[in-house]
C-alpha positions in Angstrom: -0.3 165.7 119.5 -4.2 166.2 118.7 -4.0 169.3 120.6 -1.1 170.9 118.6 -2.4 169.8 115.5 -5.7 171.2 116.2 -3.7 174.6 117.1 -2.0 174.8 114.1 -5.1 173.8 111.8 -6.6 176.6 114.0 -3.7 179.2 113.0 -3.7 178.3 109.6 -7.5 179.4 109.1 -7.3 182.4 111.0 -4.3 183.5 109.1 -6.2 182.3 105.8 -9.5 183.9 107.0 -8.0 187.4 107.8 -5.4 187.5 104.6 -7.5 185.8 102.2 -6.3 185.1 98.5 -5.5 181.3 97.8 -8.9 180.2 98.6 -11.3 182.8 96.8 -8.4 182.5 94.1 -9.1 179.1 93.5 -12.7 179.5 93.3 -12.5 182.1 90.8 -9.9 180.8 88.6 -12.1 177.5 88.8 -15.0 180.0 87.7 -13.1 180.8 85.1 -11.9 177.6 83.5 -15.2 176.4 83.6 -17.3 179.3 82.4 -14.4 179.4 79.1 -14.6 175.8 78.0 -17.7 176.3 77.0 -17.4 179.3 74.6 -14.3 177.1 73.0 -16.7 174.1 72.6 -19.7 175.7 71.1 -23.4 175.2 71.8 -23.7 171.5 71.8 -25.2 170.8 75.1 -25.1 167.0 75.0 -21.5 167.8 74.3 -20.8 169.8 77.4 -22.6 167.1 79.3 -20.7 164.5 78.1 -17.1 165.7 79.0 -18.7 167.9 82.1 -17.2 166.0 84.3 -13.5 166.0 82.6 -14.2 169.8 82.5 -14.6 170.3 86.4 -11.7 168.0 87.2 -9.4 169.5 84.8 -10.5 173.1 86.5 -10.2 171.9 89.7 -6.7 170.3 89.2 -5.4 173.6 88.1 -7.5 175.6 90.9 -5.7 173.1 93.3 -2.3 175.2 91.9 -3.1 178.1 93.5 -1.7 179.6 96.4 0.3 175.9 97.0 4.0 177.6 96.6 3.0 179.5 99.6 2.0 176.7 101.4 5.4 176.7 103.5 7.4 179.6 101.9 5.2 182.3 104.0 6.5 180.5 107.2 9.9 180.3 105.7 10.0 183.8 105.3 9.0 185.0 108.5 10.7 182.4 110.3 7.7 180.9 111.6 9.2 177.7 110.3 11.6 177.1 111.5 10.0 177.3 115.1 7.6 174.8 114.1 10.7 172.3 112.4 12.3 172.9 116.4 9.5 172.6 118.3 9.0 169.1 120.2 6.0 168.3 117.6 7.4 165.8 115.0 7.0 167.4 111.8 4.7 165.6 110.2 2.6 166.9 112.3 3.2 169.9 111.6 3.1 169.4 107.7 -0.6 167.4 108.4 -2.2 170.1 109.8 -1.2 172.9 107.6 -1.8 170.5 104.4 -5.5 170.0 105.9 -6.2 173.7 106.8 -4.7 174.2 103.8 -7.3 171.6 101.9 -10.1 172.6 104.0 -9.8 176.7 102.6 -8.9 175.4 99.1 -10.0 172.1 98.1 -13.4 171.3 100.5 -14.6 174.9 98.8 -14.1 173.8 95.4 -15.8 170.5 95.7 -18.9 171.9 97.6 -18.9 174.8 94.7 -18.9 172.1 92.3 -22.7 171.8 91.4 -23.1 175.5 91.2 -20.7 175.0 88.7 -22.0 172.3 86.7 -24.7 174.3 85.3 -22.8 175.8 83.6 -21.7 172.6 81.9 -24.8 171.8 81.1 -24.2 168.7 83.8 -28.2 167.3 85.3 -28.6 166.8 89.1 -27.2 163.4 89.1 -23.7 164.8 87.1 -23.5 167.5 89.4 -23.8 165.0 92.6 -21.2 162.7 91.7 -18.4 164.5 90.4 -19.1 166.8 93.6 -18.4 163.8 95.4 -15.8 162.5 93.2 -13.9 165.6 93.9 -15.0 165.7 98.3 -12.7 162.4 98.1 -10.2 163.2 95.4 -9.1 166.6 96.2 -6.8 165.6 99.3 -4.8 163.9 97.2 -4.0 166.6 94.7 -3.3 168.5 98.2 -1.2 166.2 99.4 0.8 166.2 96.2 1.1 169.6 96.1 2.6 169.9 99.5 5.8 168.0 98.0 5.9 170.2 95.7 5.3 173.2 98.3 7.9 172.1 100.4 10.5 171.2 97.6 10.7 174.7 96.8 9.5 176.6 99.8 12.8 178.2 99.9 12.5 179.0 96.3 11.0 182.9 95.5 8.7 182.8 92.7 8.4 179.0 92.3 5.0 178.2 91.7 6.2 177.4 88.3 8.6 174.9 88.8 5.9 173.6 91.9 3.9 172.8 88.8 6.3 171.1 86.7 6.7 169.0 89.8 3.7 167.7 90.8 1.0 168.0 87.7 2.6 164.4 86.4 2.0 163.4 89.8 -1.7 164.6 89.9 -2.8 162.8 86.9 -3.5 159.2 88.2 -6.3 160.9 90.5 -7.5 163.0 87.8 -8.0 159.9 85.4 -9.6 157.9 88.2 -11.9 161.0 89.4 -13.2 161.5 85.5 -13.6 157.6 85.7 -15.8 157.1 89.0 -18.0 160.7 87.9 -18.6 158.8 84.7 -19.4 155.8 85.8 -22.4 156.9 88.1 -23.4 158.2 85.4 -24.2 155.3 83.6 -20.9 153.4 82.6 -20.0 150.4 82.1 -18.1 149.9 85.2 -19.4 149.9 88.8 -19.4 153.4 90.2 -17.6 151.5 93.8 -14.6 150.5 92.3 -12.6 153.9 90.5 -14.6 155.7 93.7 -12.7 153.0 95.9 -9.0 153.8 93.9 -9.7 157.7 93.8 -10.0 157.3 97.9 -7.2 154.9 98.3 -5.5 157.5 95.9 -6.3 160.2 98.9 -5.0 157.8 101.9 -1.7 156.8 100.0 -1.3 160.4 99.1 -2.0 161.5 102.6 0.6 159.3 104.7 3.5 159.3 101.4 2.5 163.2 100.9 2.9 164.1 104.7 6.3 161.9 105.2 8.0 163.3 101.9 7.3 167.0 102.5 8.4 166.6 105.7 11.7 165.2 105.0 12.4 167.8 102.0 11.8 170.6 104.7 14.1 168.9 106.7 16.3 168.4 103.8 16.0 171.7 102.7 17.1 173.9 106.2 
């Protein structure tokens, strides 16, 4: 099993590394979101500071959108997935490993871009250091998330819309709690351990619930 998840992982990154798009799309529309707020807000820097934080999460939430409705439905299309649904690999397996390579092209790069970012917040070393680790732990869950969505409508064309109406709801209780745990390092009231302990128990639940139900709405879905 660790061999043909490594395999697929491996696929997944070529195929991502050669075609490109959902990864340097995310980046750039996180750019984006992040390099507007500001011009909305005005010039109050102890502002920007403040809600910095809120600012990347929100960004990153959104970034987390992109490229997620193709997730599956590129292997649907070329009936690469329906090899993988009857190969003697359980599923989940399958789902795992595309749901990490699919994290590890989308979400690892907007957390590690994060502090670059924050300048532009007006975010200080220690801002810029936790909510980049806020979102190293938090981001596999708004994956995860996503890949219900993903596989809900992998069979849909053009449903990256409804694939939001889905799963935003479902991607707020991380958001909240990754806010939280970047504000309290910062100086908050409550210890920085605990929301940082719910925003990674956040990712675990989301992995093993995330990875069963897309799995069973692919198998639902064929």
């Amino acid at each position: 099993m660790i061999a043909v998840f490594a395999a697929l992982v491996s696929r997944d990154l070529k195929l991502a590394s050669r075609v490109g798009g959902s990864g340097s799309l995310s980046l750039v529309f996180f750019l984006m979101i992040v390099a507007l707020v500001p011009f909305a807000l005005g010039p109050d820097l102890n502002l920007l500071s403040r809600i910095g934080p809120a600012i990347l999460w929100l960004a990153a939430v959104l970034a987390t959108l992109i490229g997620l409705d193709r997730l599956f439905q590129a292997d649907e299309e070329d009936g690469s997935l329906d090899l993988m649904t009857g190969a003697p690999a359980p599923l989940e397996i399958v789902v795992l490993a595309k749901v990490v390579a699919h994290w590890l092209t989308t979400g690892l790069p907007l957390a590690l871009a994060s502090p670059l970012f924050g300048l532009l917040v007006a975010l200080d070393g220690t801002a810029m250091g936790a909510t980049a680790l806020t979102l190293l732990v938090g981001t596999p869950a708004l994956t995860f998330v996503g890949a219900v969505g993903a596989a809900l409508t992998a069979s849909i064309r053009r449903g990256g819309l409804i694939l939001a109406v889905l799963v935003l709801p479902l991607m707020i209780p991380t958001l909240i709690f990754g806010v939280s745990a970047a504000q309290a390092a910062l100086g908050g009231t409550v210890p920085v351990t605990t929301p940082l302990a719910i925003l990674g128990g956040l990712s675990l639940i989301a992995g093993v619930v995330g990875t069963l139900a897309a799995a069973a709405a692919l198998r639902w879905g064929e």
